[in-house]
N, C-alpha and C positions, 0 to 999 in steps of 0.2 A: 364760242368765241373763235374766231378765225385765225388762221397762224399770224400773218402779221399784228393783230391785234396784240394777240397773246406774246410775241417777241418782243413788241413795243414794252409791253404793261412790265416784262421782264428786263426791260434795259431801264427802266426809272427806278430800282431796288437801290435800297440804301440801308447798311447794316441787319438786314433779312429782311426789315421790311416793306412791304412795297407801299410808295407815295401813293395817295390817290391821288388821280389823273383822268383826265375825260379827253378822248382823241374829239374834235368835231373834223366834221369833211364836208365839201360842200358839192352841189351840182348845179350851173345855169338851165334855162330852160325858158320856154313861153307855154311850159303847159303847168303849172305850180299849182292848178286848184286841179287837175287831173291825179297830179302825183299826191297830193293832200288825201285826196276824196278815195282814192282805189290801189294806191301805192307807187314802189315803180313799177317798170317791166321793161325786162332786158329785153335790149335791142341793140340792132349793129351800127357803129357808126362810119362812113363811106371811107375814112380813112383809113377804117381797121377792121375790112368785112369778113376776115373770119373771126372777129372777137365776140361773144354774145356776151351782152352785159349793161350794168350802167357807169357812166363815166363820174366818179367823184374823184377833188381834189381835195390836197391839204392844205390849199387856201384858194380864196376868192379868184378864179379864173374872170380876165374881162372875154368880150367878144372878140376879141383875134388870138386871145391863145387858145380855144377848148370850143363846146358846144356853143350853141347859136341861142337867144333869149333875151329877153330884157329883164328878168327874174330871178332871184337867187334864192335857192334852198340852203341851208345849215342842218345838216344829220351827225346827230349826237351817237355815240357808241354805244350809247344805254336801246338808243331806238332799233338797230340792227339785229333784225333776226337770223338766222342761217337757214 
């Protein structure tokens, strides 16, 4: 589990225990049976070319705030591997 994940899951604690909780995040795109079929893969996006990576949100980005697509993905935290 990743650090943000693992600070999140640690900021929903209540009397020791911790709530179950599910982070989703999402990512636009036009290639959705791409990322389905073979995953993702980092890559840079022109406004942030030293960044390698994929861009997800913590919620539903339209087309003028974030990547470019007519497609939305939802990635569940159960699905993320490191």
């Amino acid at each position: 589990m990743s650090g943000f994940l693992r600070r999140w899951r640690e900021s929903v604690q209540r009397n020791d225990r911790i709530q179950e909780a599910t982070v989703r995040l999402y990512h636009r795109t036009d290639r959705a049976d791409l990322i389905l079929r073979d995953g993702f893969r980092d890559g840079r996006a022109p406004s942030f070319p030293r960044l390698l990576g994929v861009w997800l949100s913590n919620r539903p980005l339209d087309v003028n705030e974030g990547p470019k697509g007519d497609e939305l993905l939802a990635v569940d935290e159960s699905s993320i591997n490191e």
